[in-house]
N, C-alpha and C positions, 0 to 999 in steps of 0.2 A: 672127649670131655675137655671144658676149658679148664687151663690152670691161670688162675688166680688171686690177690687177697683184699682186702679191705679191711681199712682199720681206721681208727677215730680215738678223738679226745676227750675223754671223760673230767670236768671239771677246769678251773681255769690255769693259766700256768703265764708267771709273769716273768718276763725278759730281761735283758737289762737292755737298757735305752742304748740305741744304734748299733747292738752287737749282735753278730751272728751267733746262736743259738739252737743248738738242736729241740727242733721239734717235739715234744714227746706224746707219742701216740702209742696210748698208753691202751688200747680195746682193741679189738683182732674183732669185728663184725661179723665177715663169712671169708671162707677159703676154699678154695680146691686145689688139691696140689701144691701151695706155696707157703707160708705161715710169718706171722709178723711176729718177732718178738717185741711182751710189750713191757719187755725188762731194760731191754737196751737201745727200745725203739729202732730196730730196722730189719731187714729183711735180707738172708743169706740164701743164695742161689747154690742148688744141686745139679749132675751131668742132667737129676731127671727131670731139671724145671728152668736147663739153661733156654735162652734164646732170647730172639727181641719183643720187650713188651712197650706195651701203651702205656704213658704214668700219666695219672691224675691227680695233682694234689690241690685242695683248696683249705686257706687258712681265714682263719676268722677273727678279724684283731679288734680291738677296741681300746679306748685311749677317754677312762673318765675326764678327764680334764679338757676335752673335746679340742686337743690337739695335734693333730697328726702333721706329721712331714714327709714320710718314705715309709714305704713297705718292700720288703723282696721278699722272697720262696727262693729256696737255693736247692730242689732235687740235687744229691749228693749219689755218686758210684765208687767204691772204695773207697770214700771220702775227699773226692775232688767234684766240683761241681760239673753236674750236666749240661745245664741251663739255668740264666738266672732271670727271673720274671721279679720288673717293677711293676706292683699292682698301682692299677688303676683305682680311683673309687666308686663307690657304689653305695654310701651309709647314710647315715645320718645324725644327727648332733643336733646341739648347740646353737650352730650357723650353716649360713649357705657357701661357704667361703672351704676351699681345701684344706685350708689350717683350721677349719671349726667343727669337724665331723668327732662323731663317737666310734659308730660301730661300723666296720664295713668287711668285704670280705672279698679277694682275691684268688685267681685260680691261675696255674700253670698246669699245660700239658707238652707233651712229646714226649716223644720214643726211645730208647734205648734197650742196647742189646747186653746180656749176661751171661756172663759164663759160671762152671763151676767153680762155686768160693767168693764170687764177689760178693760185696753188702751192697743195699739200697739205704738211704737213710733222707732225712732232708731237717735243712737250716733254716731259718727264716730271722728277717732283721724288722726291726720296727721301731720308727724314732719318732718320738714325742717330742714336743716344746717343753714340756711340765708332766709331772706327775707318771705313774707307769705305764708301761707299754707291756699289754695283753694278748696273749691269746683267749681264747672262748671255745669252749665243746662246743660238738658236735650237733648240737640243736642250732647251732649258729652257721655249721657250716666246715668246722676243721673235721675232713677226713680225705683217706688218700683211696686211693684203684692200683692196680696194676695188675694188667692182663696179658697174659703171653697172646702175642697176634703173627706170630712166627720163628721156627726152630734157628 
């Protein structure tokens, strides 16, 4: 049986402009074996759900003022980063221009291994010109995976 969980963002949750940020994925969608709190936003591994998993995470940012500058996703293990992924875009706005987007949405994946007691969590940074710098649920795109794909 696979162990796994998935969880998502319910509603929007705004950042502060160019800081890292924990994510709060705040819905636990399906589980098997692994469970997302969505109290403290993240994920603590047991002896019976250590090993190495697949992570998924995509964030959904938007920038009414159709200013973007940077996006990262910081997947976090004990609270040090895994990997840090600049998104690329992909949205639309205001303009055709990288500084003139609204909505877009970014994904990081890779692997990591877990032991008993670590956490999973994740960061994400998002800098505007003007105005706030958002996340978006889950109809837009913020939710994460993680799949054990080896002991």
């Amino acid at each position: 049986k696979p162990i796994y969980v998935a969880a998502s963002r319910n509603g929007v949750q705004t950042l502060t402009d160019d800081t890292f940020t924990l994510v709060q994925f705040n819905n636990q969608l399906a589980s098997s074996g692994l469970s997302w709190d969505t109290s403290n936003y993240k994920c603590t591994f047991s002896a019976a759900n250590a090993g190495t998993y697949a992570i998924r995470v995509g964030i959904a940012f938007f920038s009414g003022s159709n200013t973007f500058q940077e996006a990262i996703i910081q997947p976090l293990k004990n609270g040090s980063e895994i990997v840090q992924t600049l998104c690329l875009i992909n949205g639309t706005g205001g303009g055709t221009t990288l500084g003139s987007v609204r909505h877009f949405c970014g994904i990081s994946q890779t692997t990591e291994s877990f032991a008993s007691g670590d956490e999973f969590s994740v960061k994400a940074l998002f800098e505007v010109g003007s105005g706030n710098a958002d996340i978006h649920q889950r109809q837009f795109g913020t939710e994460l995976l993680l799949m054990r794909i080896g002991d």
